[in-house]
SETI-629989 format. One record per residue (C-alpha): residue number from 1; residue in three letters; chain; x, y negated, z. Coordinates in pm, 1 decimal. Last residue first. Example, Ala and Ser with C-alpha at 12.3 -4.5 7.8 and 13.67 -1.06 7.14 Angstrom:
     n   res   chain          u          v          w
     2   SER       A     1367.0      106.0      714.0
     1   ALA       A     1230.0      450.0      780.0
***
This chain:
     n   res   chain          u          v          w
   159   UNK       A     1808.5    -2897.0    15935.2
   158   UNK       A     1730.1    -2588.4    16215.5
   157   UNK       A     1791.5    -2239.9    16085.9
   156   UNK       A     1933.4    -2342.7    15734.5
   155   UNK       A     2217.6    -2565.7    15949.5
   154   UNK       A     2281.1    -2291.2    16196.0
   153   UNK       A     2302.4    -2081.4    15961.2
   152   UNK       A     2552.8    -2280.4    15758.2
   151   UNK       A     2746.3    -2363.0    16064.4
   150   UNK       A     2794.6    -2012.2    16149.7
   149   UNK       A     2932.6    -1955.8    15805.5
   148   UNK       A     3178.0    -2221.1    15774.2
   147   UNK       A     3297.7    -2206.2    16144.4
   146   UNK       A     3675.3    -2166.2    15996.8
   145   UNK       A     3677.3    -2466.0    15902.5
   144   UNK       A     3478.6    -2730.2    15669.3
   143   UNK       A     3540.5    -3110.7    15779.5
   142   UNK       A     3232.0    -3245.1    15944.6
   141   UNK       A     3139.7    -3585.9    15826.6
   140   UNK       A     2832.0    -3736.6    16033.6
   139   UNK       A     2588.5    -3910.4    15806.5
   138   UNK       A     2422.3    -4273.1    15740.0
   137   UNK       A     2283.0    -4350.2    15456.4
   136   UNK       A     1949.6    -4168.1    15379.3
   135   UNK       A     1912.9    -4134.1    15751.4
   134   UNK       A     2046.9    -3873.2    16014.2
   133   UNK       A     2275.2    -3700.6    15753.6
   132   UNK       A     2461.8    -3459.9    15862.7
   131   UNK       A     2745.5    -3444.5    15557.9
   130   UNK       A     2947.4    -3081.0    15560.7
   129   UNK       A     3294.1    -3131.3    15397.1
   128   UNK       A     3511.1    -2949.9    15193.7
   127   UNK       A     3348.2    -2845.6    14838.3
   126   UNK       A     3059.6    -3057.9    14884.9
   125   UNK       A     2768.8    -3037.9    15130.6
   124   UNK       A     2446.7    -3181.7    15220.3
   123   UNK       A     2260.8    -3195.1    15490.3
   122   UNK       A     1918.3    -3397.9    15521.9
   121   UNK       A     1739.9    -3629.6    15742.5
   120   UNK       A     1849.8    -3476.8    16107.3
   119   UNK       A     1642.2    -3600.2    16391.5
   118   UNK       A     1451.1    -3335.6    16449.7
   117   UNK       A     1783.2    -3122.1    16528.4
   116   UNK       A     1777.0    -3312.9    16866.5
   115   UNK       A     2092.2    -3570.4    16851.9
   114   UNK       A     2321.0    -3646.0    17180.0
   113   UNK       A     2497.0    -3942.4    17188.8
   112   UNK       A     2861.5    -4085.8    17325.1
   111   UNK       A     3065.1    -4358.7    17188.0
   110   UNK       A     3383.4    -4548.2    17140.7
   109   UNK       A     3632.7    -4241.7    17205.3
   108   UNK       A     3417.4    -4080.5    17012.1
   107   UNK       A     3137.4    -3797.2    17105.5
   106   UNK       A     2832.5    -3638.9    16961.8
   105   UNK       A     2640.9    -3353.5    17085.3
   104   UNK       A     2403.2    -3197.5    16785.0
   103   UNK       A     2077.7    -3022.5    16876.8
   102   UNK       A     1940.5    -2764.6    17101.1
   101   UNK       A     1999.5    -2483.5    16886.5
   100   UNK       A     2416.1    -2552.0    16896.2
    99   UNK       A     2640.3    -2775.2    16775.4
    98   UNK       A     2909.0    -2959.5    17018.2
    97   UNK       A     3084.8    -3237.1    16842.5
    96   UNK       A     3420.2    -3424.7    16927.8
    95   UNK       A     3491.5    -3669.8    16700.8
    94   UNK       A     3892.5    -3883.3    16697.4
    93   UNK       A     3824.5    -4183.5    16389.2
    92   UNK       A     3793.6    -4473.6    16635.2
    91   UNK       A     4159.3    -4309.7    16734.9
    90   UNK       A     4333.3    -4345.2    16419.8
    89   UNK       A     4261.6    -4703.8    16392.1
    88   UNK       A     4373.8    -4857.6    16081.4
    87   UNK       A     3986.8    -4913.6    15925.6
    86   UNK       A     3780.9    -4708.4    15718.1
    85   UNK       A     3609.5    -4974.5    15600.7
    84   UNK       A     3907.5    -5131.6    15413.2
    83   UNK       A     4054.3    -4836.1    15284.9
    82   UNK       A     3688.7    -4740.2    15164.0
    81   UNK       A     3729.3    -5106.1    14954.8
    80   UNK       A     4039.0    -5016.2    14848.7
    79   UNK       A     4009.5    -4610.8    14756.9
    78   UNK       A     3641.9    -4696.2    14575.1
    77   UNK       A     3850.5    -4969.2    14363.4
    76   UNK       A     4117.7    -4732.6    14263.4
    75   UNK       A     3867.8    -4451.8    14201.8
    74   UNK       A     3627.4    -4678.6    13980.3
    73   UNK       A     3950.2    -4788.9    13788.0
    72   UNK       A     4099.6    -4463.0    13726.3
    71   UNK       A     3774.7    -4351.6    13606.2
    70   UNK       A     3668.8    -4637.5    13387.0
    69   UNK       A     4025.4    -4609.4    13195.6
    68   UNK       A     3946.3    -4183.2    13156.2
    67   UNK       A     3591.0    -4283.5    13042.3
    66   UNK       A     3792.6    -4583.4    12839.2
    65   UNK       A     4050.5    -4333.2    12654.0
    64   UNK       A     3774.2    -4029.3    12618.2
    63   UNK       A     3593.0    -4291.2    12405.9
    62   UNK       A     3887.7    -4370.0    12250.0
    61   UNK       A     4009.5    -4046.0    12155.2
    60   UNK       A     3618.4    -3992.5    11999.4
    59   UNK       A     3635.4    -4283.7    11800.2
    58   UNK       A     3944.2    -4187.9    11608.3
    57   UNK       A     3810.3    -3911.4    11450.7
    56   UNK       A     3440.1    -4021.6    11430.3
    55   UNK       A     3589.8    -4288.3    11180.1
    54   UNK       A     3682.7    -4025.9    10976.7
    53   UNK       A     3466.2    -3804.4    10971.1
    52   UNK       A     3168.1    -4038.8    10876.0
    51   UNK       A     3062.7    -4306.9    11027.8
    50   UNK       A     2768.7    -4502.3    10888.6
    49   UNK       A     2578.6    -4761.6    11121.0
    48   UNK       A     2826.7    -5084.0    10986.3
    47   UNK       A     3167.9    -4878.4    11133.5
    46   UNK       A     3197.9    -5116.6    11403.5
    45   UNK       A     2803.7    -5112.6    11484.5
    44   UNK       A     2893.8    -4721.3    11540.0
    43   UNK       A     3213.5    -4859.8    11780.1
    42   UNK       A     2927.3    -5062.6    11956.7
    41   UNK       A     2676.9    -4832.2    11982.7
    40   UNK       A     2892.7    -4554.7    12111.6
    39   UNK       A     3037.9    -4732.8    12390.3
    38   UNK       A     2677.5    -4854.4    12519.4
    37   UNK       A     2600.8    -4513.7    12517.0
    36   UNK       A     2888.0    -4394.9    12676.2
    35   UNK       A     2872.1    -4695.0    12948.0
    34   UNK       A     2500.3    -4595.7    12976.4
    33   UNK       A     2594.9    -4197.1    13088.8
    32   UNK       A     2874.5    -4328.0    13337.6
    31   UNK       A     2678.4    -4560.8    13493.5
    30   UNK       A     2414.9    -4258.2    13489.5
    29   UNK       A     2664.7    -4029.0    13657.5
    28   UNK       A     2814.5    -4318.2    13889.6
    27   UNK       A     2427.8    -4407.2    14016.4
    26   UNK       A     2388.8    -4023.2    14078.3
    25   UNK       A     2742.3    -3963.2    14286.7
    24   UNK       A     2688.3    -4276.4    14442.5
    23   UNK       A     2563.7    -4169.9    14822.8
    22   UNK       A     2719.7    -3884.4    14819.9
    21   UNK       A     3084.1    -4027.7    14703.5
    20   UNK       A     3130.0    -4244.6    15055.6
    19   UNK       A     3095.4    -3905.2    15204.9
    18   UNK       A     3415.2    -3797.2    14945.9
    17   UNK       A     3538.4    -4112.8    15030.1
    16   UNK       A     3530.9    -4082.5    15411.0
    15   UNK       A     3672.5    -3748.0    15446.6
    14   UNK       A     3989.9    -3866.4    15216.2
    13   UNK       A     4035.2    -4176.5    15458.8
    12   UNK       A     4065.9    -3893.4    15733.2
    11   UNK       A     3841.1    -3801.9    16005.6
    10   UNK       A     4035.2    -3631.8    16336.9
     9   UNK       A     3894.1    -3336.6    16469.2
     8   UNK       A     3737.5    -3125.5    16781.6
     7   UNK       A     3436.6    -2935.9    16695.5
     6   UNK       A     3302.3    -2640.0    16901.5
     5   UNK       A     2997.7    -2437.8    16802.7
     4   UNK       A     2800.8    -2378.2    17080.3
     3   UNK       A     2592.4    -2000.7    17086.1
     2   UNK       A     2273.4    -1927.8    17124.2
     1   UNK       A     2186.0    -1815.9    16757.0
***
């Protein structure tokens, strides 16, 4: 591939939690896993160690109650405190990006870099975004377009 991929876009809070959302995705799924143990214990303790259908009939609406409760919560809190990161300025989000074989071209209105392929840790990918991730926590969020596929090879040829 010798060809430059053009990127010219605007990150939005929504970009920012789902890359905020790699980084906890396992912790969250083994919160989530000892919060339904924990959950079960105690509403088993309730019943003295021997529930029966009847007690598991109203203990399963409740779990589903407090993972649904947790949920809500976790997604409130992430959408504050990412709020609050994010920032209010709509330019310090503006990213032009130039990919091609010899690397990644960077540029904000703040800053300017160029990135050899090398450099790259990882990418990852979720249903709309690509994630370049030049250490284990830091990434550049590319929302997915219409250069989908070219980015995908370019990503398997050189990442």
């Amino acid at each position: 591939m010798n060809s430059t991929i053009h990127l010219n876009y605007q990150l939005t809070i929504r970009d920012y939690m789902d890359y905020q959302f790699q980084f906890i995705k396992k912790s969250l799924l083994t919160l989530g896993l000892i919060l339904n143990v924990v959950l079960l214990v105690i509403l088993l303790a309730i019943t003295g160690f021997q529930a029966g259908v009847k007690e598991w009939k109203w203990m399963v609406p409740v779990i589903i109650v407090v993972n649904g409760a947790a949920g809500a919560l976790y997604y409130m809190l992430m959408r504050a405190v990412t709020g609050k990161s994010f920032g209010k300025g709509a330019s310090a989000h503006q990213y032009d990006i130039r990919l091609s074989d010899e690397g990644i071209r960077l540029q904000t209105p703040a800053t300017e870099g160029n990135y050899a392929w090398s450099e790259v840790y990882k990418v990852a990918e979720s249903r709309k975004r690509f994630f370049i991730f030049f250490a284990e926590n830091t990434a550049l969020i590319i929302p997915k377009d219409e250069h989908d596929s070219a980015l995908r090879a370019l990503f398997k040829a050189h990442a």
